[in-house]
C-alpha positions as CSV (number, residue, x, y, z in Angstrom):
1,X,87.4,-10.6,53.0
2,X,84.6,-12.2,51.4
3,X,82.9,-10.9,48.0
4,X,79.2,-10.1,48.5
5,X,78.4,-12.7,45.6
6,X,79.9,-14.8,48.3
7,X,77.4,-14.3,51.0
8,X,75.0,-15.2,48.9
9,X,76.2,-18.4,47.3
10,X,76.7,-19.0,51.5
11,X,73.3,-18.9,52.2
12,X,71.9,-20.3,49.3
13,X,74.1,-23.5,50.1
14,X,74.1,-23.6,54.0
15,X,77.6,-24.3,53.3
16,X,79.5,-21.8,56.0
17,X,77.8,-19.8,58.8
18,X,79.9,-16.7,57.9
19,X,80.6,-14.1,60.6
20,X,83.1,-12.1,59.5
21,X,80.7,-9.8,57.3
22,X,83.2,-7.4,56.3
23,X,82.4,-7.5,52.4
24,X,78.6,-7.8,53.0
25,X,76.5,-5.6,51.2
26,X,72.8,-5.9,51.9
27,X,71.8,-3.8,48.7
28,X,73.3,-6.1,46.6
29,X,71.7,-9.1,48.7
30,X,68.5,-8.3,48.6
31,X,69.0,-7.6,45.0
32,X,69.9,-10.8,44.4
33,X,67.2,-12.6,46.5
34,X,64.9,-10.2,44.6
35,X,65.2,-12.1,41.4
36,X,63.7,-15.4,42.1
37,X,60.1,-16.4,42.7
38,X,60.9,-18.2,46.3
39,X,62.8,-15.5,47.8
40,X,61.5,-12.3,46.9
41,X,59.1,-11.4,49.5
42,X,62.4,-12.3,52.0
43,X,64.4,-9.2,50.3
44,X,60.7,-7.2,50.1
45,X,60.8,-7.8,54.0
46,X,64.5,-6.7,54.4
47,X,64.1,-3.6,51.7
48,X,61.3,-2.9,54.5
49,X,64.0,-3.3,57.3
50,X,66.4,-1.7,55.7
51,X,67.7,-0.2,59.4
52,X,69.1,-3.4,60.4
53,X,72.5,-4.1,61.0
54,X,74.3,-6.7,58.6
55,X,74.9,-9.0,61.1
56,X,70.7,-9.3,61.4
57,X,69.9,-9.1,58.0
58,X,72.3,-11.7,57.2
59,X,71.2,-13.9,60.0
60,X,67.9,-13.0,58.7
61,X,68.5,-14.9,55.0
62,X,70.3,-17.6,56.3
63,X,67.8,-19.4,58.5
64,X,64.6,-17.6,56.2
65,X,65.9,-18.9,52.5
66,X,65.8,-22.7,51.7
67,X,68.7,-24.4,50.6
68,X,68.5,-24.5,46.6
69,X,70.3,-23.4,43.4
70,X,69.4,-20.0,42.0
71,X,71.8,-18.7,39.6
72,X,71.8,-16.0,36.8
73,X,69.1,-13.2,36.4
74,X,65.5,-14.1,34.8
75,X,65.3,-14.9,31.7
76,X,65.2,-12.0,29.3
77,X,62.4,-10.9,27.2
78,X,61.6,-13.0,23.2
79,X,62.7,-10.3,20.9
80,X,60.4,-11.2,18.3
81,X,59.1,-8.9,15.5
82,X,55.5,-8.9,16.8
83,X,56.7,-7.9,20.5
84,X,58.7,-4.8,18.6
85,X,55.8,-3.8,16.8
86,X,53.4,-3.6,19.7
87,X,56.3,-1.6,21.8
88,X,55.9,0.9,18.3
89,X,52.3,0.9,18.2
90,X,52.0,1.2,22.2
91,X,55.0,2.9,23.1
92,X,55.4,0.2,25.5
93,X,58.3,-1.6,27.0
94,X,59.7,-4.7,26.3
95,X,58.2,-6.1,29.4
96,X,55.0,-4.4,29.0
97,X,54.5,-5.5,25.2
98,X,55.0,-9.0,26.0
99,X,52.4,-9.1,28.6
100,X,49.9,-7.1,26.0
101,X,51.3,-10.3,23.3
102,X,49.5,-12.4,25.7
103,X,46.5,-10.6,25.5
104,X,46.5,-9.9,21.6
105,X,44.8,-12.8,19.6
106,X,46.5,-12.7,16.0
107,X,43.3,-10.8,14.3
108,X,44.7,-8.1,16.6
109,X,48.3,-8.2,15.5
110,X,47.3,-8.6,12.0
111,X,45.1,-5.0,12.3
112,X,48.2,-3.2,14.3
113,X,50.5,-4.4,12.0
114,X,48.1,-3.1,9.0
115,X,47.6,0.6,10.5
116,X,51.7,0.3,11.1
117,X,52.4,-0.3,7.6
118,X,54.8,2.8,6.5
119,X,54.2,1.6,2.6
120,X,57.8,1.3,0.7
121,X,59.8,-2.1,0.0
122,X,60.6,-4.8,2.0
């Protein structure tokens, strides 16, 4: 019995052809595919054929997905005080106040930061 990280790891390497698919989970596949700019409209096509057995959707990564490295999870968002004040001001998320940090030019930050000013000591 395999761990489902391994199936992964086996068809990001081309290492193994595994078919004994007892510890296969295609959730936490596709999840994994998911994260990573080259593979994610592979696990968008299997979230779409989600009736497949394991057996195809397995098959399915193995001769779809290049042979590469992907590790880990994306990178996480900059916690930075500007990126906390827009999610304040906004009531964004993290991910959405770093997009609108993009967009801000510092004349902008300088003005939210102003209005956000609660008075008091440092």
């Amino acid at each position: 019995m395999s761990s489902p990280f391994d199936y992964v790891k086996h068809i990001n390497t081309k290492s193994t052809y595994d078919r004994d698919l007892s510890g296969y989970v295609p959730f936490l596949t596709n999840r994994a595919f998911a994260m990573h700019q080259d593979t994610v409209m592979l696990a968008e096509e299997m979230n779409q054929a989600h009736h497949l057995s394991p057996l195809l959707q397995y098959d399915f990564y193995y001769f779809a997905v290049r042979r590469g490295k992907r590790f880990g999870f994306p990178p996480k968002v900059q916690d930075s005080p500007n990126i906390q004040l827009i999610q304040e001001y906004f009531q964004y998320s993290a991910v959405k106040a770093e997009q609108a940090l993009q967009l801000l030019s510092e004349e902008d930050i300088k003005a939210i930061r102003n209005k956000m000013d609660k008075g008091g000591r440092v």
